[in-house]
MARBASE-106940 format. One record per residue (C-alpha): x, y, z. Coordinates in steps of 0.5 Angstrom, whole numbers, plus 500, padded with zeros to 3 digits. Example, Ala and Ser with C-alpha at 12.3 -4.5 7.8 and 13.67 -1.06 7.14 Angstrom:
% residues 2
525491516;527498514;
% end
This chain:
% residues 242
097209419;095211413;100207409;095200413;090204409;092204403;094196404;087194407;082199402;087195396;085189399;078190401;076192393;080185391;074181394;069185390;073185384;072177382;067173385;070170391;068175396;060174392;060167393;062168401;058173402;052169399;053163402;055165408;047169409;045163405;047157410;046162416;039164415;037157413;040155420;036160423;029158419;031149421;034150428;033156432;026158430;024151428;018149428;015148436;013154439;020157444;022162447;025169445;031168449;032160447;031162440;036168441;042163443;040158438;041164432;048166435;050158437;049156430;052162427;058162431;060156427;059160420;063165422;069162423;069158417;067166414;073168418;078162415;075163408;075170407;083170410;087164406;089169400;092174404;099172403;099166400;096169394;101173394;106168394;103163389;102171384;110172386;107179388;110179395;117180393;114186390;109188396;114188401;120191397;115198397;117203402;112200408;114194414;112188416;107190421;103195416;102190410;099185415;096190419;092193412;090185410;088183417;083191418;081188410;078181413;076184418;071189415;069184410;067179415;064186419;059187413;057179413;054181420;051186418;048184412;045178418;042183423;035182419;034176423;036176430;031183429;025179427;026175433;026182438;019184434;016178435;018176442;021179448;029181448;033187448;037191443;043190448;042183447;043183440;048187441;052182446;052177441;055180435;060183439;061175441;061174433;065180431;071178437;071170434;071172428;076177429;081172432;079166427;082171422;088173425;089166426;088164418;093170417;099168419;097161417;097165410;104167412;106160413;104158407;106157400;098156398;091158400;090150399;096149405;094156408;087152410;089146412;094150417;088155419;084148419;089145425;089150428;083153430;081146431;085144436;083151439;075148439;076142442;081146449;076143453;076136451;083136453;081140460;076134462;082129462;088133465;089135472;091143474;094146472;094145465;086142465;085151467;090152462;087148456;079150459;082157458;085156452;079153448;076158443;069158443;066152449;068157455;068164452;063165446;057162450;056168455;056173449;050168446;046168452;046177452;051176459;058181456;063178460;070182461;074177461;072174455;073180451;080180453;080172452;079174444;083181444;089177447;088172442;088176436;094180438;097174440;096171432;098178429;104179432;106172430;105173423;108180424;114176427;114170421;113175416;120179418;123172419;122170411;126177410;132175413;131167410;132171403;
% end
């Protein structure tokens, strides 16, 4: 465990060492605050409640474009450095190199949430919601993001460069988003599969509206596994294609 560690501290402080995790970050609460300012508050008199949705809704998009940005360098810089065949010949596995850089990713895109707290915190002093309300969203936030980054990680495996590991991780949380279109023109079973499958229509707006809904945390923990022990498996399979 400690050998994770070492990996997700080593990657953690390579976000701050250039500018990129800066950029991020700024933009990240740039965009989301003016998302925040334009849509959820707007400029009539709403609801709490109503204002609350809007916030985490609007903000769930910019975490999964924070979650594939701050993900694509995990392995294929590596790749595009040639600093992998190094990694990998030290004395620690697969399963701790990408288990290190996902717990790196997800701590960095841990910080961009609570960096953003401030805003839903305005809308509790203003109006009338709980902190369990607040808490629910992020907790949807943080599960969504969670997954994303799993996802854009063993696209990193499967690529030679960041470019091409973003257009991987493009496709396939898009194909992902729009499940519950497919739902709408197939029959059972597959229209249960695919409504069950799609990564934000179905799961994430019960966290949005405060409701916390077992199964859609198992949904996004399932999922993130899932992406994991594939990049896992990738990974180890490049060993044996040298």
């Amino acid at each position: 465990m400690s050998q994770v560690w070492l990996i997700a501290a080593r990657e953690l402080r390579g976000y701050f060492n250039g500018l990129s995790g800066y950029v991020i970050l700024a933009a990240h609460l740039l965009i989301t605050g003016i998302l925040f300012n334009v849509f959820a508050v707007g400029d009539k008199p709403r609801y709490s409640q109503e204002v609350l949705g809007s916030f985490f809704y609007f903000s769930s998009g910019m975490a999964i474009i924070t979650a594939l940005l701050i993900s694509l360098r995990l392995v294929a810089e590596e790749r595009q450095l040639q600093t992998l065949v190094l990694l990998r010949t030290a004395p620690i596995s697969e399963r701790q190199i990408i288990w290190g850089k996902y717990l790196s990713a997800l701590l960095f895109f841990s910080l961009t949430l609570v960096l953003s707290v401030y805003m839903p915190a305005l809308v509790m002093v203003e109006g009338k919601i709980t902190v369990g309300q607040i808490i629910t969203g992020y907790l949807g936030l943080f599960l969504l993001g969670s997954a994303c980054i799993a996802i854009t990680l063993l696209a990193s495996v499967w690529s030679p460069t960041q470019l091409v590991a973003g257009v991987v991780a493009g496709v396939l949380v898009t194909l992902l988003l729009v499940a519950w279109m497919m739902a709408r023109v197939t029959d059972e079973p597959m229209r249960s599969l695919f409504s069950y499958l799609a990564l934000h229509n179905l799961h994430f707006t019960t966290f949005s509206s405060g409701v916390l809904n077992l199964r859609d945390v198992v949904y996004y923990l399932g999922l993130t596994l899932f992406f994991l022990e594939a990049a896992i498996s990738s990974l180890e399979s490049w060993r044996w294609r040298e």
